[in-house]
C-alpha positions, 0 to 999 in steps of 0.5 A: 908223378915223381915220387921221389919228393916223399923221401925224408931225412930219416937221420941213421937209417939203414935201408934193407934192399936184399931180401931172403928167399921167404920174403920175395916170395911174399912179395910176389903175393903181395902184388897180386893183392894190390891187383885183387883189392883194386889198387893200380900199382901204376899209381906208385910212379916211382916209389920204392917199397924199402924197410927201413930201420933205425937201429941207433934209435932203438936202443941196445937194452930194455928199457923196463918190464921185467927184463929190464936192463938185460941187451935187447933181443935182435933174433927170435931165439934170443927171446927166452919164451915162447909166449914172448915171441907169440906176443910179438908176432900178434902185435907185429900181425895186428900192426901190420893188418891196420896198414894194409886195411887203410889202403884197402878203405881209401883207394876208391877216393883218388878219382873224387879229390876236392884238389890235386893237392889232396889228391897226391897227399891221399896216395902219398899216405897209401904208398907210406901205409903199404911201405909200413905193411911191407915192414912188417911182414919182413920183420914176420918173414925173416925174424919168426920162420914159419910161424911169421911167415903164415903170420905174414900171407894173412897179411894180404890174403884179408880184405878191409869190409870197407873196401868196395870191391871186396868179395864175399866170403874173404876174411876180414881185417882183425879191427873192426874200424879197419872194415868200416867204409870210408865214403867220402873226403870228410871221412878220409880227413876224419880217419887220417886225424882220428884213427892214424893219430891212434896209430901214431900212439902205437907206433911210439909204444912200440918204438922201445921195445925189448924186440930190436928189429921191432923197435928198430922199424918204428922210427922211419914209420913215425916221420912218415906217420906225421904227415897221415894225421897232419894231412887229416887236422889240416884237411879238417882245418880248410874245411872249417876255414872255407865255412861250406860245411856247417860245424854243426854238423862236422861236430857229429862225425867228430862225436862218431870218430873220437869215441872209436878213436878212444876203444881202440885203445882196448878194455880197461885193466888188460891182461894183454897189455900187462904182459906186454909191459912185463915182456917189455916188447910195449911200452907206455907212450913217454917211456923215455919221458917220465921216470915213474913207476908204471901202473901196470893194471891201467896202461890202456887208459892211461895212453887214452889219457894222453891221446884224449888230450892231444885232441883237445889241444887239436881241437884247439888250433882247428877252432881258431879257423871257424868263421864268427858265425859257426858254433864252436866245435868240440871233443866229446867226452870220454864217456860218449858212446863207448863200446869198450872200457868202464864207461860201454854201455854206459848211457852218457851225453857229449858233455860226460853227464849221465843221461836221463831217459829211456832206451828209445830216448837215448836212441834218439839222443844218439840219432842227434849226435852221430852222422845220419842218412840226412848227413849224408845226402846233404855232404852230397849236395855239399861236395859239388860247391868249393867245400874245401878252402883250396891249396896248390901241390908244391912237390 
């Protein structure tokens, strides 16, 4: 496969290709961690792991927090505190372990794909999750000395509880939907446009930061982020256009994936997320874009604001596709099966109204709304039909 038909136009991009001492030696370990977690470097083709920055997009001063308007820091001794560097580095580690995480849940897939087509868009986005990865342990290795380059092996000495072939005993990976299996194409599709729709959120936070090499890597990991959650709404689109799969049952992998979708934004009035804001290493999702004051207290909810919005209008387009015949699909409220913020442990039905019942009859409220054993067995029987409307490749 010739992967040269990846390549973007990343606009000022400059593509890093000598790397220190440090960083080659992580790569050597980096190797190694495809072989251990069951990915075949074969598969790459001609595809080239290369950190990319952007640095015009990233900006010269910091753009809020309490720094603000001061230039923006380009090394590790710029940065006038020790707790502002271990905040970096945290988000640099937690960003980076997602990355690798996908791949480590997804690779198992390529052997089942429904078409070339998503075959070759599966391992496009493994290719573009390990480049992001790559980024971010650069960033560790050449930016933080020994601290990153600790930070960086954790990277790849972790396993994804999602990845079959993970062996008992190893560390799991920091998020707990980063350790969750994904089984099947309808999960890929779900995950793509669910959880690297969060990703993209976190990537545009972190794309003003007051850390230049940080903010610098964020915006060729964006374009080519663009093209994970587009692979996921398009796939959802072509399986409801192609009618196999019943909505009624699409509708309770949605119900699963939106409220996980929704926590990993974090707790509600965060600490964490303050200080970060203070420290102006991240920032809200339209920082360029508004001119308001922030609500320091609540930037967690309010970028779950804005994602929770965006898949709606999602919604939207992918409803356009259903055939007369198929109920309408929907986000589920807010308050549906949240594990983190005001609303966890908070008894609420998809539609955001308090439910009445006991504990056994929210049980088997939820048994109804969520992905069962049953689900499964019949997406398995599903899976040997044309359960997805085709599309050729065009590379």
């Amino acid at each position: 496969m010739n992967f040269g038909q990846f390549a973007l136009d990343m606009g000022p991009t400059d593509v890093v290709e000598d790397y220190e001492p440090n960083f080659e030696a992580w790569i050597d370990q980096f190797n190694d961690w495809q072989k251990r977690i069951g990915f075949d470097p074969a598969w790459l083709g001609d595809y080239r792991f290369e950190i990319k920055f952007d640095w015009d997009i990233a900006g010269d001063t910091i753009e809020f927090g309490d720094f603000e308007g001061m230039p923006k820091w380009n090394r590790r001794m710029q940065v006038p505190q020790q707790s502002i560097r271990d905040a970096i580095i945290s988000m640099v580690s937690v960003q980076g372990d997602t990355e690798f995480a996908s791949v480590e849940q997804q690779w198992h897939l390529l052997d089942s794909a429904p078409t070339e087509y998503d075959r070759k868009s599966a391992l496009r986005i493994m290719c573009e999750e390990q480049r992001h990865g790559w980024q971010m342990a650069y960033v560790l290795c050449n930016y933080f000395g020994e601290h990153g380059i600790r930070e960086a092996q954790k990277l790849i000495e972790r396993n994804s509880g999602g990845n079959p072939q993970r062996e008992e005993g190893e560390a799991q990976r920091l998020l707990e939907s980063f350790n969750e299996p994904i089984d099947h194409w309808l999960d890929f599709f779900m995950f793509t446009h669910f959880i690297d729709r969060d990703g993209k959120f976190q990537l545009k936070m972190l794309s003003t930061s007051s850390f230049k090499p940080l903010a610098a890597s964020m915006g060729p990991m964006l374009k080519e982020e663009s093209f994970h959650l587009g692979t996921g709404a398009n796939g959802i689109r072509r399986i409801v256009k192609q009618g196999v799969i019943p909505c009624a049952l699409l509708q309770r992998y949605i119900n699963k994936l939106t409220s996980t979708g929704l926590d990993l934004f974090g707790v509600d009035e965060s600490t964490s997320a303050q200080w970060a804001y203070v420290y102006g290493i991240k920032g809200r999702y339209d920082e360029r874009e508004v001119d308001t004051p922030a609500v320091r207290e609540h930037l967690n909810e309010e970028s779950r604001m804005h994602y929770f919005k965006e898949l709606n209008l999602e919604m939207e387009r992918i409803n356009k596709s259903r055939k007369e015949s198929e109920p309408e699909l929907f986000i589920p409220s807010d308050k549906f099966h949240r594990g983190i913020g005001k609303f966890a442990g908070v008894h609420h039905t998809v539609h955001g109204e308090p439910f009445e019942g006991s504990d056994d009859d929210w049980d088997a409220y939820l048994a109804g709304m969520l992905p069962s054993d049953e689900d499964e067995a019949t997406l398995k029987e599903l899976f040997k039909q044309e359960w997805i409307q085709y599309r050729e490749w065009k590379g």
